[in-house]
C-alpha positions in Angstrom: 132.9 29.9 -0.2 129.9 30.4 -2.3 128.9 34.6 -2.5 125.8 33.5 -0.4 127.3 31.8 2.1 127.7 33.0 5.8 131.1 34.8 6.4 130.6 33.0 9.8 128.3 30.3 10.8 128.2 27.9 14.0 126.3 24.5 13.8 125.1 23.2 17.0 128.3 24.2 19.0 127.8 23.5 22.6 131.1 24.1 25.2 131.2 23.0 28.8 133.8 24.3 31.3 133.6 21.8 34.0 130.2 20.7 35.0 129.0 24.1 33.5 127.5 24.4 30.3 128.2 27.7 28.7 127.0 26.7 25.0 124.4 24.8 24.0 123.4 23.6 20.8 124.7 27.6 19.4 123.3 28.2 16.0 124.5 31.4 14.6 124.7 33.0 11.1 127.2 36.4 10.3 126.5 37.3 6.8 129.5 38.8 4.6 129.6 42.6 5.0 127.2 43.1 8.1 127.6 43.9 12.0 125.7 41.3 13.9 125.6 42.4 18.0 125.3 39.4 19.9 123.9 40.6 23.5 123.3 38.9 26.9 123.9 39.4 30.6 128.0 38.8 31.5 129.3 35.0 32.0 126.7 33.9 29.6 128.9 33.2 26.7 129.4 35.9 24.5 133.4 35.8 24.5 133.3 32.0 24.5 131.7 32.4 21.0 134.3 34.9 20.1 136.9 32.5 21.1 135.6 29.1 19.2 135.6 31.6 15.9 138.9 33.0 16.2 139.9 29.4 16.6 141.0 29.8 20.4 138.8 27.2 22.0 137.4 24.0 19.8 133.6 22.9 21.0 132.3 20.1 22.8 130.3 19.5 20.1 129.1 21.2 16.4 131.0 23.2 14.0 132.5 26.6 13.5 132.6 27.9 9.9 134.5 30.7 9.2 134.9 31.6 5.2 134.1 28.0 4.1 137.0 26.1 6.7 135.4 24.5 9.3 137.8 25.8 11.9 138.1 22.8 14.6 139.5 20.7 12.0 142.0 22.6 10.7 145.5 22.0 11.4 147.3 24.8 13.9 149.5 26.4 10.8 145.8 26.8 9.0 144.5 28.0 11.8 147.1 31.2 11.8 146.6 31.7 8.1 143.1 31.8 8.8 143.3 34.3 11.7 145.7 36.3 9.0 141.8 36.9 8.0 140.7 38.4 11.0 141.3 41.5 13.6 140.3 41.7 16.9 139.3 44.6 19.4 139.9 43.2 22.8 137.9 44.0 26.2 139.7 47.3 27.5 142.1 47.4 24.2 144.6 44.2 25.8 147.9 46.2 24.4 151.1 44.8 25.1 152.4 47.7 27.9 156.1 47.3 27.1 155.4 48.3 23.5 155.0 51.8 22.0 151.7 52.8 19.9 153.9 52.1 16.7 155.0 48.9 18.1 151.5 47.5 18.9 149.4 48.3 15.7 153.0 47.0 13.8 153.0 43.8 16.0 151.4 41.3 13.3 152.3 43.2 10.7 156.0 42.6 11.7 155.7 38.8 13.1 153.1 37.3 10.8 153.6 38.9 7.2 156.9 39.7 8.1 156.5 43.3 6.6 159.7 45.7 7.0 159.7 48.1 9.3 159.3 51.0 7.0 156.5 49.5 5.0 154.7 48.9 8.5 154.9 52.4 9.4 153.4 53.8 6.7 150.3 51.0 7.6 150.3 52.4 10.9 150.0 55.8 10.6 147.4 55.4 7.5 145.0 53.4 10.2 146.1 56.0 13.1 144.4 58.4 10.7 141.4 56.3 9.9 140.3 55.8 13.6 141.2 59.6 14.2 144.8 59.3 16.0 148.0 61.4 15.3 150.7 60.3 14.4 153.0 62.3 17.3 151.4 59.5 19.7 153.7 56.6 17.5 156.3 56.9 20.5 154.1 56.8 23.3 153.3 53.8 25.7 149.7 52.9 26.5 150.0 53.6 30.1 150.1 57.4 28.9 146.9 57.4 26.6 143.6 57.9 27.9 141.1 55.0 27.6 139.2 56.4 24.3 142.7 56.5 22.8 144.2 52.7 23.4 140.7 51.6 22.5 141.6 53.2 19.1 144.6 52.3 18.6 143.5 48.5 19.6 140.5 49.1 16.7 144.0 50.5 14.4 145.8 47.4 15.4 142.9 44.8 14.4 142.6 46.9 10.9 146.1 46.7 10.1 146.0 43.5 9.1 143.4 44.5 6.2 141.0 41.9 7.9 137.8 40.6 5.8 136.3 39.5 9.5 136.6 42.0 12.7 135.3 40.8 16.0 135.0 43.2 18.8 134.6 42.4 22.6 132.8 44.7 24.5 134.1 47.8 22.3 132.3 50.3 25.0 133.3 48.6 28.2 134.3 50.8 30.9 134.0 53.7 28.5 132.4 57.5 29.3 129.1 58.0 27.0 131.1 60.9 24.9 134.1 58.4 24.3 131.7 55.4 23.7 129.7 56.8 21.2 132.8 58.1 19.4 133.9 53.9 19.3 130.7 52.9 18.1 130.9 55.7 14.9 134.2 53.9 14.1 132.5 50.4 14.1 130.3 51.6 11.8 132.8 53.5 10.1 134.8 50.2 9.5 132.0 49.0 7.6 131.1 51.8 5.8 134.5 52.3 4.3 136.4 48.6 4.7 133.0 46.5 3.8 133.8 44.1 6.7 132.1 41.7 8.5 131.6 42.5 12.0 131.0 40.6 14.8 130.3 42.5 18.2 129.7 41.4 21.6 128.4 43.7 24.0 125.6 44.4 26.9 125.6 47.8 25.7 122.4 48.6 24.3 122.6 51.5 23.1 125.6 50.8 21.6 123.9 47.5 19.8 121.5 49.6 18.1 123.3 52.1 16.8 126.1 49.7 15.1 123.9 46.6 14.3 122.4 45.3 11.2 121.3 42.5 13.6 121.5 41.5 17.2 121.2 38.0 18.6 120.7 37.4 22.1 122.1 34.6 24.5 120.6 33.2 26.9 120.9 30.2 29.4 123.7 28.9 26.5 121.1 29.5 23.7 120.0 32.0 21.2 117.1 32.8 22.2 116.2 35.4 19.6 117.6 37.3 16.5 116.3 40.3 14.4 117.0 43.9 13.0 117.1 46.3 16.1 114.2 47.3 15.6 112.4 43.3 15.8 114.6 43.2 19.0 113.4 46.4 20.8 109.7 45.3 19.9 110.4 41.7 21.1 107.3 40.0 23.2 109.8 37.3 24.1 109.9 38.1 27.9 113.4 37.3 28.7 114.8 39.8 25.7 112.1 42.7 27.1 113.7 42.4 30.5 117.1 42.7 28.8 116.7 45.1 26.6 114.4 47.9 28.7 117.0 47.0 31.7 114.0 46.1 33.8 114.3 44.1 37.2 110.7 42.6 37.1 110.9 39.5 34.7 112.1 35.8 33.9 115.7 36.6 34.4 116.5 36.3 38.1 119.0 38.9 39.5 122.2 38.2 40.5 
């Protein structure tokens, strides 16, 4: 991929689930190295874009480009050296419950670069100290960490991997403030000191503007607008002003 290239880029990608149309005609830029925040109400798409880029749903119609390979066309062994690429932070951390905190961040490190055990320790605890975890948690199971902490260990299992590409979905969800804003100084941290490209989805605005370089909204299956925070907050578009000031007089209807 050319240096000027887009780490990520989607062409036209529309998706329909049924007779609904989540995606329509999607075009959508990530540039190597930034954090773009793509925002919008819930059920709007936001995941589903996620999803098509980590090659876990192929669109209707478009493309998905993801360093150079356009993703829908590669084959499914491509598709897992491609993801070998990428880290993801799941909605409410989605750790494997059976598993202890050693066991989790190890998980891909042990199945898909078949790493030995004591090479993936050392891994671990290194990103346990980068996201700000101890290493006397290794033996503990998730349903004894607080939320803040399996978010973290989540973020330690998606950096693991040494990713170029991390995409986060809905990082702050269900989160207090304190313990949000202590998430959203590691996304920045990730690409202060791992230069990666970030891609997070959130309806967290707050949290948008604190981690973004740029933030893209959705709406009605399109992006609707895109622009440094600042261009957003200042937006005369009416739908992103309703969004983004939280008012309930506007375009948007409530539901």
């Amino acid at each position: 991929m050319e240096s000027n290239s887009p780490a990520i880029r989607l062409v036209k990608v529309s998706k329909s689930f049924g007779d609904r149309k989540v995606l329509d005609q999607v075009d959508l830029d990530v540039k190597a190295g930034e954090t773009l925040v793509i925002i919008g109400r819930s059920g709007v798409g936001k995941s589903t874009i996620l999803k098509h880029i980590a090659g876990l749903l192929a669109p209707d119609e478009g493309e998905v480009w993801v360093e150079g390979q356009d993703v829908a066309k590669l084959k499914e062994d491509e598709v897992n050296e491609l993801r070998k690429k990428m880290g993801v932070v799941f909605q409410y951390a989605a750790l494997f419950d059976s598993l202890t905190v050693y066991e989790n961040i190890a998980f891909r490190l042990l199945r898909d670069f078949k790493m030995p055990h004591a090479k993936a320790l050392e891994v671990v605890r290194r990103k346990m100290e980068l996201v700000g975890l101890k290493d006397d948690l290794l033996d503990l199971k998730p349903a004894q960490l607080s939320g803040g902490m399996r978010k973290r260990v989540g973020l330690a299992r998606a950096i693991a991997v040494e990713p170029e590409i991390i995409l986060y979905d809905e990082p702050t969800s269900g989160l207090d403030p304190v313990t949000s804003e202590a998430i959203n100084d590691l996304i920045l941290d990730m690409q202060k000191k791992l230069g990666v490209t970030s891609l997070v989805v959130t309806h967290d605005m707050h949290s948008a503007y604190k981690v973004a370089n740029r933030i893209a909204m959705i709406y009605d299956g399109k992006i609707i607008g895109a622009g440094t925070p600042d261009e957003i907050k200042s937006s005369r578009d009416p739908y992103i002003h309703q969004f983004v000031t939280g008012s309930v007089d506007g375009p948007m209807p409530i539901r």
